[in-house]
Every structure is written in C-alpha cells, then in structure tokens.
N, C-alpha and C positions, 0 to 999 in steps of 0.2 A: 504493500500500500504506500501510496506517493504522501511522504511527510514534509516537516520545515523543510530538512536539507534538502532532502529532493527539487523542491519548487525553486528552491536559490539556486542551484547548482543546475539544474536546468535553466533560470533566465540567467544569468551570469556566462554561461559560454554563450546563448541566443545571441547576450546583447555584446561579447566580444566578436560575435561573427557576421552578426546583423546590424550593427548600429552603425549609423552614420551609412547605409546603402540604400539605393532604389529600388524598390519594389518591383519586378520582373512578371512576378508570376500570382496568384492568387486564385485558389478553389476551399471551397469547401462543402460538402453535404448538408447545408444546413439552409434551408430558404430563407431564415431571416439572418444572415449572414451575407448570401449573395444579393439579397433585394437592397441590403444598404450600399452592395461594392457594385450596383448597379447604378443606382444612385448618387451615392460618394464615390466613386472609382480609389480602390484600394491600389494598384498598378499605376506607376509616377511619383506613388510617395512617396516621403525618403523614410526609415522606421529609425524613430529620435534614441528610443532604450528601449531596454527589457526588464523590467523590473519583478521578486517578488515583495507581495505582502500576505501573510499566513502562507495558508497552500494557496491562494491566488494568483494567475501569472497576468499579468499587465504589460502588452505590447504596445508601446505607443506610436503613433505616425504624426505625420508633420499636416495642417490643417485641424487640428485639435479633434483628432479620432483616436482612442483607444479601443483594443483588440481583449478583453479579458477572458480566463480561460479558467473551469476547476476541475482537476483531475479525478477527483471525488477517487473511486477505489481501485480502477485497473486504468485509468489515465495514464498520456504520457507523450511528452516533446521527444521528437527525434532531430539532428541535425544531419547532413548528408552532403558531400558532395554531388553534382549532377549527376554524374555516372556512376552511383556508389548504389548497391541494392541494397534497397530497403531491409529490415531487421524483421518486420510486423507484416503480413499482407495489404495491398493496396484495398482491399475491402473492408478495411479498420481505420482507412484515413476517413479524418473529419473536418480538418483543416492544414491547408500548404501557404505559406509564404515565401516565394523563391526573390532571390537576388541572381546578378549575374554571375553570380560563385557559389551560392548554398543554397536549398533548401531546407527550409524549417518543417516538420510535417509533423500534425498533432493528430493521435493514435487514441482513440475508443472515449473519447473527450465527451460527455454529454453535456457540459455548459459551456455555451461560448457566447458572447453578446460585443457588440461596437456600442460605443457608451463616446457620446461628447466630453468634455469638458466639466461641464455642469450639473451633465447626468454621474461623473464617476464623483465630484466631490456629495453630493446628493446620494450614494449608491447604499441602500440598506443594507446588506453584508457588508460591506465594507467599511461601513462607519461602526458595524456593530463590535468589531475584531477587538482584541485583548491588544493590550502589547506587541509587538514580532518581538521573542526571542534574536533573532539575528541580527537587528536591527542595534545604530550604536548608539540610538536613544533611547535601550532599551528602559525602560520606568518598576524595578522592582518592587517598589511600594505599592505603585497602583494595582500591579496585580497582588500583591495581597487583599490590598482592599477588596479586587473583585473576590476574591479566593474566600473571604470574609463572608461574604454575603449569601453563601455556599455551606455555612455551615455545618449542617446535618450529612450532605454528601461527603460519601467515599472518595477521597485523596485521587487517585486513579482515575477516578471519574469525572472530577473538576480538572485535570491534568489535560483532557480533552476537550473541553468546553473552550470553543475557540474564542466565546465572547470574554473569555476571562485571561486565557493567555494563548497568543497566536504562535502556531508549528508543530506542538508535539502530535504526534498519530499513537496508533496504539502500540508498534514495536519501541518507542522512545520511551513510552510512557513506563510499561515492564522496565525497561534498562534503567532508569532513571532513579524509580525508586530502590531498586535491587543496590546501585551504588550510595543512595544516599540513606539505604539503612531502614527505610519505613515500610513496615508494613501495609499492605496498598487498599487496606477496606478500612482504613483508619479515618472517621469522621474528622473534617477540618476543627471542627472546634475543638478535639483532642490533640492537637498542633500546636505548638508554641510558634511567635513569629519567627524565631530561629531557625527553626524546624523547616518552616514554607521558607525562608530564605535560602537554606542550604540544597532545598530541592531546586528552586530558581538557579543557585551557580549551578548544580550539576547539569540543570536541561541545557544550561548557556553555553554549558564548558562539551558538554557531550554533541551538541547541534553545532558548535563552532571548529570542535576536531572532524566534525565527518564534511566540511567545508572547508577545508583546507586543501590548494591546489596541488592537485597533485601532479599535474601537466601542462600543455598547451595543445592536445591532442582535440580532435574534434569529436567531441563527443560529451554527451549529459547523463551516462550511465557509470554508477559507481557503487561500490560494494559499503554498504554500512556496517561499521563496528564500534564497539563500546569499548572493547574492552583493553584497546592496546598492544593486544599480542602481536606476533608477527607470524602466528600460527593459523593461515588461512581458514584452518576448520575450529579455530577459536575466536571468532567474528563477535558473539553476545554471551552475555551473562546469563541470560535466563530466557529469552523470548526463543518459545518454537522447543524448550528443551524440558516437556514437563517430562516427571519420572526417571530422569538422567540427573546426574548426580551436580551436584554443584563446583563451582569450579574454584571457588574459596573453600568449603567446608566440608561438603561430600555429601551433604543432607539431600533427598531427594528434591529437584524443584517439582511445585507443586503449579496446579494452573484449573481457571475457574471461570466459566462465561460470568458476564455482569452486566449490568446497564440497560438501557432501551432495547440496542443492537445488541445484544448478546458477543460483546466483543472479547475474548480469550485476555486473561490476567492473568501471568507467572508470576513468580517468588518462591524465595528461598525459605522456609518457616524458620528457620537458624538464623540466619544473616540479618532478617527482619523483623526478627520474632520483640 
C-alpha cells in the first residue's frame, strides 16, 4: 500500500524529471479528465512541480491548473523512458503525461481531478490533512492537539487518521510503534505527551530514512525498511511477520484486524508489552 514515503519519493523524481518541460503528450481514461484537456488543452504547458502532501500527489502546470492524484491502495506513478516497457499492462493506465524525454504514467489511480487555483486552496481533503510528517514545517504540537481530541481511540488507529497526522499507512504504523515501544491498542488518553512525542520523532525519523536518495536513477520504486539492516530479508520489524519470532526478543509477533477497514496490527507482546 502506497504511504508518506511513497507519495514523496514518487513526486520528487516526477518533479526532477518533469519540471521545468513541455507537455508532449497527454491521455487519460477518465472523461472528466479529458473534457477539461479539451477545454484547457493540457499539451503546450510547461509542468511548474511535483509536489506531495499526505498521500496526495499535486502536479502542477503553468496557467494555474493542477493535476491531483490518490493512490488510495494499489495506486501508483511510473516514470519511463519512451522506448522503455512498461512494468504494469497498458490496460491499468489511467493517466500519461509525456515530455519530449519521459513519460509519466499513473497505474490503477481511481482519483484524479484538475482543480484551479482557487479550487485547490478551497479543496476539502486537503485543507482537512494533519500535519505532513515530511514536511520541514512539520508542527508537532499541533498534532498532538489533534491526537488529543482522539482520546478514547486506539494509538494505531489515530496513527492513521490522516486528519490528525498526514503519511503514515498501515505498514508505518506497525513499524513505528514496535520501535517506539507502545503497545498499539493503547487509548491516547493513557499516553503521556512524551509518549505521543516520541512516537512523532520515530514516524519523522522512520518516513525520513526511507527518503533518502538513494540514486539518480529513473525510477519511483523503492524497497521500505525500518529496521537498518543491511540484510535484505531483514527489511521490518514486525509488519507481514505474525507468529515468526521477533527480531529483538524472540517473542512471537502477534497481529490482529482492527478498525472500520479491518486493517492487520503486529507487535511484539514483549517489546511492547
């Protein structure tokens, strides 16, 4: 599932390899997509950035048109040389942006809208968003306050609550508290502010090593790990590894649907306990 890092690390090479070019090419599957590039001709423009916010990806063009896109749970940007074959079949693309050197082509996407100026400062998801973790303004405070107001919920639960802190998914969320020691059904109001702070560096610190470049390669696909090793089949601490022993303590991980979505919860009952 496409998280914080993902959504950066996907517009961050777009916008190394897109910005500043003229728009070439444009399709997409979506009739209110093409009625606007009908209308607004998307082809001429130049694309200004790539930006994200949460899992949002925000392409902008020059004429004050943004491109917004959510990968929601099998989503996902590709970048491509012209003559390079595709990864994903062509009956998965949902939206293409070509320059005269790359295209961009966004892969099983079910939200995509053009949004003015006015409409994106105006845009209800977006104004709703927590904090960005990535972000260098991040506001740890504020997100406790939101974290606050959550009281009764499960730690885990609020950890995904994009209104309250924007990036983490649910592989983050497992990793996050497994290093920072909390048990993940733990109600906020049995948290000390120390407690929610400590979990905020480890999402900062975790979401900010899996961003880190690792090339100049063309490409938005990257393997997520927590945990540091240099043992490619030691990638996480506990996500995807229930009943396998723990890698600190040897204790079984343990793992538990929860929530609305019935989304999978590890931990370690030792580590966490």
């Amino acid at each position: 599932m496409p998280e914080g890092d993902t959504i950066f690390l996907a517009a961050r090479a777009m916008h190394r390899f897109l910005a500043g070019h003229v728009v070439t090419r444009f399709e997409s599957v979506y009739p209110s997509l093409t009625r606007v590039a009908e209308d607004r001709p998307i082809i001429g423009r130049t694309i200004e950035s790539v930006a994200a916010r949460g899992k949002h990806l925000l392409v902008a063009f020059s004429g004050d048109l943004t491109l917004r896109t959510h990968q929601q749970m099998n989503g996902s940007w590709h970048l491509y040389r012209h003559d390079a074959r595709w990864r994903m079949p062509a009956s998965d693309m949902r939206v293409l942006i070509g320059t005269s050197d790359v295209i961009a082509v966004a892969f099983r996407i079910q939200i995509a809208e053009f949004l003015s100026g006015r409409e994106l400062a105006r845009h209800r998801q977006l104004g709703a968003l927590g904090p960005d973790l990535l972000h260098a303004d991040f506001d740890a405070s504020e997100v406790i306050r939101r974290m606050r107001a959550h009281d009764t919920v499960a730690i885990a639960d609020v950890l995904l609550n994009q209104r309250v802190v924007a990036g983490i998914g649910n592989e983050f969320k497992s990793e996050i508290l497994f290093v920072a020691g909390v048990p993940p059904f733990t109600p906020v109001m049995e948290l000390s502010d120390a407690d929610l702070q400590r979990i905020l560096d480890v999402s900062r610190t975790q979401l900010a090593d899996n961003v880190i470049p690792r090339s100049r390669a063309l490409t938005i696909v990257r393997g997520r790990r927590t945990t540091r090793s240099m043992n490619p089949a030691a990638r996480l601490w506990v996500y995807g590894r229930a009943g396998k022993a723990c890698r600190r303590c040897g204790a079984p991980i343990q793992s538990r649907k929860t929530g609305i979505d019935a989304r999978l919860t590890y931990w370690c009952p030792r580590c966490q306990g």
